[in-house]
N, C-alpha and C positions, 0 to 999 in steps of 0.2 A: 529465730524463726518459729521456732515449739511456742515460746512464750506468746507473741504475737495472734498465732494459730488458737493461743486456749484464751485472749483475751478476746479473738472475733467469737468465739464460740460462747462464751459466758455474756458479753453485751448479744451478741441473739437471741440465748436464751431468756434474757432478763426482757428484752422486748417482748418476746411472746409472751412470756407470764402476763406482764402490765397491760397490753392492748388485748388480749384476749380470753383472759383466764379471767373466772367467778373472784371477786374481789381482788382485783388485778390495779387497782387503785390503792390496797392496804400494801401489797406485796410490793409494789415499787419501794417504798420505804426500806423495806428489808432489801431490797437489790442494791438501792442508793447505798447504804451503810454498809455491807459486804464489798463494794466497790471502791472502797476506803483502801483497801485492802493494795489497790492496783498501783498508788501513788502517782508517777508522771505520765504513763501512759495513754496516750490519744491517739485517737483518728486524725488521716489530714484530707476529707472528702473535696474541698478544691484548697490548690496553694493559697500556701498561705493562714487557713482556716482551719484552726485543729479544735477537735471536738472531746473530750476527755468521757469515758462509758456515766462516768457521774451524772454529767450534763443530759448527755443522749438519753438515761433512763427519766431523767427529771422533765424535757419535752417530752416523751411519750406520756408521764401521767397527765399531763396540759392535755394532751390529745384525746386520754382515755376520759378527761372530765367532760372536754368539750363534747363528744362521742353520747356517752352515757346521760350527765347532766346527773349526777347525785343530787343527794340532799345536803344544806349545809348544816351542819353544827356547831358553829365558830365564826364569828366575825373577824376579817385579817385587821390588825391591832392600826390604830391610827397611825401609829408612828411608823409601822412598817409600808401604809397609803403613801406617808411624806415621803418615803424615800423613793416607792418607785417612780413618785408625779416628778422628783426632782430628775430622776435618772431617765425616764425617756425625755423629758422636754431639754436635757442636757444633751440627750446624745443627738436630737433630732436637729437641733441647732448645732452640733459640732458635725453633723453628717453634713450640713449643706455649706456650711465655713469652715472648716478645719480638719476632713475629714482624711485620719490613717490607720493603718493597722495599732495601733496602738488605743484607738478609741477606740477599735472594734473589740478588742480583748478586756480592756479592763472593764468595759462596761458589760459585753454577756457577761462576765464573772459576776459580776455585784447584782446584776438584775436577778441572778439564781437565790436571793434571799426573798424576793418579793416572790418568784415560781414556786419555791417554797411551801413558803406562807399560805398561799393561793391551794396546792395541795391539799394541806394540815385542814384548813377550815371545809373539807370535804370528807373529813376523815375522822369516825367517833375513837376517842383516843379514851380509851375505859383502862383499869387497871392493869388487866392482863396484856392486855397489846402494849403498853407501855413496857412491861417487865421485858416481854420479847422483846423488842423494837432494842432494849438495852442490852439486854443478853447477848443479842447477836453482834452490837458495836461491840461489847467486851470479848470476843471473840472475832474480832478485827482487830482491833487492837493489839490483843496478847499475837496473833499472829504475824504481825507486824515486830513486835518484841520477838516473837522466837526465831522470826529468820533475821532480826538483825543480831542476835546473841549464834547463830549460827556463823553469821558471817564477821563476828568476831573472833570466833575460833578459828574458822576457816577461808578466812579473809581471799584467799587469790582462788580457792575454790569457786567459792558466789560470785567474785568480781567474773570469773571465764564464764559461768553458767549465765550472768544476764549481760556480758558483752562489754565491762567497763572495765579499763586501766584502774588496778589495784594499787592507789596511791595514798598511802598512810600519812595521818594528820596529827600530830603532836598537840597537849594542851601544856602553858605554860613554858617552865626551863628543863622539865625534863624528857624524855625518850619513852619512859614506862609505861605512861600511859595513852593512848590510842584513838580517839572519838572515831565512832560507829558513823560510815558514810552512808549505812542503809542505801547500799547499790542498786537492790530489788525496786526499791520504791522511788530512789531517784536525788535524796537529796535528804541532811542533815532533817529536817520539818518535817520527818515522820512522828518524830519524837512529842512534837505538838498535839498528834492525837491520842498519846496515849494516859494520860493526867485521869480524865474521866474514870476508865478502870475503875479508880480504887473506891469512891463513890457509889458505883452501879454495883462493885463488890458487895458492899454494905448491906445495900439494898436487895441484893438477892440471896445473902445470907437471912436477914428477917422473912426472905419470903420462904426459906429452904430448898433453896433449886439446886439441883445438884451438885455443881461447880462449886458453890459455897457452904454448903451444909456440911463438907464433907472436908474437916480442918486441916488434913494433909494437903489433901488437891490446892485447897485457898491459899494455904501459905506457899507450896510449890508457884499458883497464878500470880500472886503478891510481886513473890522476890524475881518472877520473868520480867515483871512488869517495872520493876525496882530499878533491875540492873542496866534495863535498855535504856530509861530515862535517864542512868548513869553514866553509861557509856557513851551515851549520843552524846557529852557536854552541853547540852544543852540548858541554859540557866533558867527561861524561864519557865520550862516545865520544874527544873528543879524549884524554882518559886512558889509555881502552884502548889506542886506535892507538898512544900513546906505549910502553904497556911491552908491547907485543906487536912491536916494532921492537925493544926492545932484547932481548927473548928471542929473538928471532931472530937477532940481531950474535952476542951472548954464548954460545948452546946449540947453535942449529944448525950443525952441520961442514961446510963447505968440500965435504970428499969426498963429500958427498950430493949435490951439485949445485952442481959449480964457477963461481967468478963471481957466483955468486949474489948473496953479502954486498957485493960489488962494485956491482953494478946498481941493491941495494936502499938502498945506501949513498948511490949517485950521484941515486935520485929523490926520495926523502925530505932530501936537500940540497938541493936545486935547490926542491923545496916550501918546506921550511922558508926561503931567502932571501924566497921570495914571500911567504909570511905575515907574518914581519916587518917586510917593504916595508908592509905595511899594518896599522891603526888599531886590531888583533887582539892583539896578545902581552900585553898586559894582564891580558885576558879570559884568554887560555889559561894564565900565570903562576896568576891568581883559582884556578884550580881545584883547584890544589896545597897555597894556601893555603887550600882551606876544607877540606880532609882532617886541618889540626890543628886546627879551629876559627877560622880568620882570613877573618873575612868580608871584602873588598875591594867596598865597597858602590858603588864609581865604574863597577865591568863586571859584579860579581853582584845582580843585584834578589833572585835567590831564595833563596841560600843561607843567608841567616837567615831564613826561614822556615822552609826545610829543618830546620836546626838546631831551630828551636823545636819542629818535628812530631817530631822523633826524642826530644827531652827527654822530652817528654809523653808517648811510648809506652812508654819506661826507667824513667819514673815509674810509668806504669801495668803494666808486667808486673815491678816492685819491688812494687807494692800488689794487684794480682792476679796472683799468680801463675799461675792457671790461665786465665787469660783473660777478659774482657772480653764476649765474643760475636760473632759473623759483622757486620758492618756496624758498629761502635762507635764506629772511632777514626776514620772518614776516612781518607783517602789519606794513608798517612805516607811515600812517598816512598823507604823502604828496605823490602824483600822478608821480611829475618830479623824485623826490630821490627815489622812490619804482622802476619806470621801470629801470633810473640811475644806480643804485648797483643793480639791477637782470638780465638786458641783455646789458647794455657799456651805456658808456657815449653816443656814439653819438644816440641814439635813446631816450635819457634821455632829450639830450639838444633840439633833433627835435620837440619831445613832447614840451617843454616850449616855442621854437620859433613858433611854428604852427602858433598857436591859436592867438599870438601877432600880427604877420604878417598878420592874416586875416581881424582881428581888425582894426588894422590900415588900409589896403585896403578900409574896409568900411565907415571909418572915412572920407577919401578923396572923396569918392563916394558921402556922406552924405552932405561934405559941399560945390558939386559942383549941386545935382540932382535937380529938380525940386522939387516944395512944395505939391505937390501927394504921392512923394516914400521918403518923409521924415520923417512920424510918422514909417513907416517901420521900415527901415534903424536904426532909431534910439533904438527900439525895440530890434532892432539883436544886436547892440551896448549895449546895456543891458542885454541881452542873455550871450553873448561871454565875458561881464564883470564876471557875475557868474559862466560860466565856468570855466575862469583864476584863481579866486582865489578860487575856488573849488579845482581845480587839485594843486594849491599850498598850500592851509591849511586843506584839507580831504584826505582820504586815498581812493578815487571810484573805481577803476579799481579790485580792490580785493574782489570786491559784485558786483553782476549782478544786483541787484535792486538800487544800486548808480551810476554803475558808466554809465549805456547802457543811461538811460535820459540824462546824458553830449552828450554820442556818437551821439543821437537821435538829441539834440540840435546844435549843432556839424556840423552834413550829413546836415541837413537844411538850416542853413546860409549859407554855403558856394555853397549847390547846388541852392538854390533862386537866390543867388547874381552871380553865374556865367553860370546861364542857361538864366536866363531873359533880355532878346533883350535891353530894358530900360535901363539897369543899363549895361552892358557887353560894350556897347561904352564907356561911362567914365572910367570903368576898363581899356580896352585894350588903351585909351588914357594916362591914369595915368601910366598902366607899358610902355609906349613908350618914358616916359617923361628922 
């Protein structure tokens, strides 16, 4: 009831900020990304109908634009057009033929990346509000790491505190080790938002913001951040962390921030002895192998499942090609194959090229800009890595508490990188080329 009482009280507050406070339009942002925080929790204003504070803050900015009427600074990206043109004239046709709760939900969920969007390009996204805007997810995050590292120590405490049977999950054949049910938040998928961190780390150690400047506190944030990712089992964050370690050995230079490679070297060793010291490297090996189809059925229960739900959506956007309809297929588990077989191939495959395209834009930007917008740049190229194989090995678009931090991450890269004067001459050079 306490919890309940402090989540109506914090979505009130967040509305009033957005609708009526001086720059109450930048501030949703920060409400959205602290709301991270909440995991499963929603409103249910009529049966049936549940609203999660994510959502509720993200209609109120629609509100505040319509209200005010800013100015824009940002055009929403073509491909983000394609998806919503697909997504209402999807649902409005499944509304008059086919129409259940299950089209109602999957599709407000997925329409929250077009709401989004629609925000961002009302919003000047300059260097400093970016740094905040990140600062404050890294402190979503890490607190999402420290009460689930709480609640691995004190496993049946937090289970009584937010009201769930404390039922312990074995990985593998043995007992010893334990995966984090993150009870507070609701579900093993908290662990999906925490990858970012070490990225925005980076980036606000070049800027010297407190948190990072300060090498005890960093490595203390690091290894919270380390251990939750470890403890959740969860593979493909531990995938992420792995190749966002090595783009950072391989790409990032030395003269940006000396010692760096050094330090990042010396704790991710010292991690990795520990991991192996325990009943884990299996499990973490398993994840590599089911990226060619090798199920390791001793530490993955679900990756043939996985596998089987993606079969059957390749089958179905091979057999329909234009899609299937809003709620069809069930949670398939992959981002490209779920919109794919629900509303056509072609906003299936827009989705997959997006994010690559953008990527790449910023790659060319990255290795022609000056050595000021480089620890950025590089950042966002660490961002956009996790979103990519986010939307390609998790299923976000079908939870409001997964998949809006991609959207969130997402509206920002792309509006930094093509609102800011600095960087918009190399773009507009680069697509001239």
């Amino acid at each position: 009831m306490i919890i309940n009482l402090l989540v109506i009280g914090f979505t009130a507050l967040g509305l009033k900020t957005i609708l009526f406070t001086k720059n109450g339009l930048k501030k949703s942002l920060e409400w959205i990304i602290v709301a991270f925080v909440l995991g499963y929790r929603t409103f249910e204003p009529f049966q049936g109908l549940k609203l999660h504070p994510i959502e509720i803050f993200i209609y109120a900015s629609i509100i505040r634009v319509i209200m005010t009427k800013p100015s824009n600074f940002v055009k929403i990206p073509i491909s983000i057009s394609i998806l919503g043109l697909f997504f209402v004239t999807f649902f409005t046709i499944d509304l008059i033929t086919r129409y259940n709760y299950m089209v109602l939900l999957e599709f407000k969920n997925s329409l929250l990346i077009i709401l989004v969007f629609y925000m961002a390009k009302h919003i000047h996204f300059n260097k400093e509000y970016v740094v905040r805007l990140l600062k404050i997810y890294l402190h979503a995050a890490t607190t999402i790491s420290i009460i689930g590292i709480i609640e691995f120590a004190f496993p049946a405490l937090v289970a009584n505190i937010f009201g769930f049977p404390y039922q312990p999950e074995g990985i593998g054949e043995t007992a010893y080790f334990t995966r984090l049910a993150f009870l507070f938040w609701g579900s093993h998928l908290a662990a999906n938002l925490i990858p970012p961190v070490f990225p925005i780390l980076l980036l606000l150690k070049s800027e010297k913001e407190y948190i990072a400047n300060n090498n005890l506190l960093l490595t203390i944030v690091i290894l919270i951040n380390l251990f939750s990712i470890y403890l959740s089992g969860n593979r493909v964050s531990w995938l992420i962390i792995t190749i966002l370690l090595f783009l950072t050995i391989f790409m990032y230079k030395n003269i940006l921030m000396p010692h760096m490679k050094f330090y990042i070297g010396f704790v991710v060793t010292v991690f990795v002895f520990y991991v192996y010291s325990q009943p884990v490297e299996g499990r973490y090996i398993s994840a590599f192998k089911a990226l060619t189809g090798q199920i390791d059925t001793r530490y993955d229960s679900s990756g043939g499942v996985r596998l089987a739900r993606a079969e059957i959506a390749i089958n179905s956007i091979i057999s329909n090609p234009l899609g299937t309809g809003w709620g069809s297929q069930g949670w398939v588990h992959n981002d490209i194959l779920q919109i794919g077989s629900t509303v056509g191939i072609i906003p299936g495959a827009t989705l997959f090229f997006a994010p690559l395209l953008l990527l790449l834009k910023i790659y060319r930007i990255f290795s022609e800009i000056i050595v000021e917008h480089k620890t950025m740049l590089f950042t966002m190229i660490g961002l956009l890595i996790f979103i990519i194989v986010s939307i390609f090995l998790n299923g976000n678009f079908f939870l409001v508490q997964t998949g809006v931090p991609l959207f969130v991450l997402w509206a920002i890269i792309y509006s930094y990188v093509h609102t800011n004067s600095n960087l918009n001459h190399i773009l507009t050079s680069n697509q001239s080329k």
